[in-house]
C-alpha positions in Angstrom: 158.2 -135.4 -34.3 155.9 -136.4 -37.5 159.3 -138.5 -38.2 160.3 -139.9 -35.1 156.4 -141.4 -35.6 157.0 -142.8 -38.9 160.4 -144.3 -37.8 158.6 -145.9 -34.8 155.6 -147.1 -37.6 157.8 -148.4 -39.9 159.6 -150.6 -37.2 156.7 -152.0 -35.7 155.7 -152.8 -39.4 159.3 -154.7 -39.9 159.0 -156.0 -36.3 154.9 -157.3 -36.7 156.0 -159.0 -40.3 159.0 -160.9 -38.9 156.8 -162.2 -35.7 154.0 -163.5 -38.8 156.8 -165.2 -40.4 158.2 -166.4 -37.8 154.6 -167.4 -36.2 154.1 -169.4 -39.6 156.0 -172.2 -39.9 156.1 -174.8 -42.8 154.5 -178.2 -42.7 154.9 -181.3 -45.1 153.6 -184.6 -45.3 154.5 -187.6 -47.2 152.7 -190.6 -48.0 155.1 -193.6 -46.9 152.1 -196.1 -48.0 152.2 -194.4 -51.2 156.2 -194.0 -51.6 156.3 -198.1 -50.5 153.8 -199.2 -53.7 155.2 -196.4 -56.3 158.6 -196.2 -55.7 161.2 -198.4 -57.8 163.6 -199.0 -54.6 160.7 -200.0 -52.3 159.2 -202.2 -55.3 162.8 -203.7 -55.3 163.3 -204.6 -51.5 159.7 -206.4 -51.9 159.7 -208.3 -54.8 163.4 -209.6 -53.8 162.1 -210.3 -50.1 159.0 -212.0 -51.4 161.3 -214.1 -53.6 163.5 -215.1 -50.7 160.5 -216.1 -49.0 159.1 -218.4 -51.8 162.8 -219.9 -51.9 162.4 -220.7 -48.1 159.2 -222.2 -48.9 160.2 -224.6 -51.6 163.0 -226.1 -49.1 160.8 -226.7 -46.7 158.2 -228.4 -49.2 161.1 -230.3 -50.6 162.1 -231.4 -47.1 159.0 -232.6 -46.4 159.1 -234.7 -49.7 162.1 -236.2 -48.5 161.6 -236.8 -45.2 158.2 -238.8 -46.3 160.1 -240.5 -48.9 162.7 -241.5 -46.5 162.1 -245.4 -45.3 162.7 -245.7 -42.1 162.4 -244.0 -38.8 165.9 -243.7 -38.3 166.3 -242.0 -41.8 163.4 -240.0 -41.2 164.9 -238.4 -37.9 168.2 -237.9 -39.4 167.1 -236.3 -42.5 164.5 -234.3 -40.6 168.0 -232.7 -38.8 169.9 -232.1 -41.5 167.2 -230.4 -43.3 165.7 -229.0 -40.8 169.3 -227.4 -40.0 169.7 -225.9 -43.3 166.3 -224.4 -43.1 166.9 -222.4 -40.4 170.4 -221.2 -41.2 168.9 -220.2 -44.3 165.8 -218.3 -42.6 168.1 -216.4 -40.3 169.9 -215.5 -42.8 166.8 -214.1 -44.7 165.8 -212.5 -41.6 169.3 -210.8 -41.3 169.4 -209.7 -45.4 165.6 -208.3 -44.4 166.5 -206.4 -41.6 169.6 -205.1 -43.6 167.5 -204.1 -46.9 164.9 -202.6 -44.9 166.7 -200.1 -42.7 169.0 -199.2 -45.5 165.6 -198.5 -47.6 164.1 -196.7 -44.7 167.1 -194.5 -44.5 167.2 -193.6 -48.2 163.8 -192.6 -47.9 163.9 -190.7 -44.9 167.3 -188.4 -46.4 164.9 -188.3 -49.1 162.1 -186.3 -47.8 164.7 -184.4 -45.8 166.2 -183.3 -49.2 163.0 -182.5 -50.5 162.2 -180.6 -47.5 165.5 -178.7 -47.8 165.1 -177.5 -51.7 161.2 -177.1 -51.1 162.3 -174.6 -47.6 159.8 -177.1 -45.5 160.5 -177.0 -41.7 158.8 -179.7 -40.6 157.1 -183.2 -42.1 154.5 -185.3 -40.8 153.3 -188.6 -42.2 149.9 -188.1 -44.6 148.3 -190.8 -41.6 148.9 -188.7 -38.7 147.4 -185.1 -40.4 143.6 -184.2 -40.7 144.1 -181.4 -42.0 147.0 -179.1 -44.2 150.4 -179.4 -44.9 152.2 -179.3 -48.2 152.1 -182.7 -49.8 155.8 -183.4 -51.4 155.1 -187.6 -51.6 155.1 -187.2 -55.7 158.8 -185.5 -55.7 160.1 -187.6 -52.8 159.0 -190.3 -55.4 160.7 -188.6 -58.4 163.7 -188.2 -56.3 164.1 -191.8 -55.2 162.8 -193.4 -58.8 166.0 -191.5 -60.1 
């Protein structure tokens, strides 16, 4: 009997220490403000978007140089096409490049955390805006992983 009891002790003990575990699941959170500003991939997409944008600019300042310089009304309207034209073929295809650099960074990121979630045994991650409280920060070594 005395070991029929400590049989029926030590399962409940095996069984009550699984249910904790299982009761207790990991949480992460990252940063992505953070991981944007620090990481060299992010600082990349931005400085070569920003860059993109200031060439954009300086056409449309030249055009309006040369549409001011041109003489007459005629000229004027016929320059203001043509340039005008080549602005916007040149903004969509900014806008198409942006789109492009952005999901593909958004998507190294997000396998990022996912591998760092995986070596780190994390079940689930959260962004660092939408906690109050708790959770594992891995934003540094999502970082270190991507600056590699």
């Amino acid at each position: 009997m005395k070991k029929i009891i400590i049989v029926f002790a030590a399962v409940g003990m095996l069984f009550c220490s699984s249910l904790n575990a299982m009761a207790k699941p990991s949480v992460g959170i990252v940063d992505m403000a953070k991981i944007l500003t620090a990481s060299k991939k992010a600082q990349d997409v931005t400085s070569d978007i920003k860059s993109q944008q200031e060439e954009i600019q300086k056409m449309i300042d030249d055009a309006r140089s040369k549409i001011m310089a041109a003489e007459t009304d005629a000229e004027k309207k016929a320059l203001e096409k043509k340039l005008s034209e080549k602005i916007q073929q040149r903004n969509n295809d900014f806008k198409a490049d942006y789109e492009k650099k952005v999901t593909t960074l958004q998507d190294t990121i997000t396998s990022t955390v996912e591998k760092v979630a995986k070596q780190k045994k994390i079940e689930f991650i959260f962004r660092k805006d939408n906690i109050v409280f708790g959770g594992q920060d891995i934003t540094d070594d999502v970082i270190a992983q991507l600056n590699k």
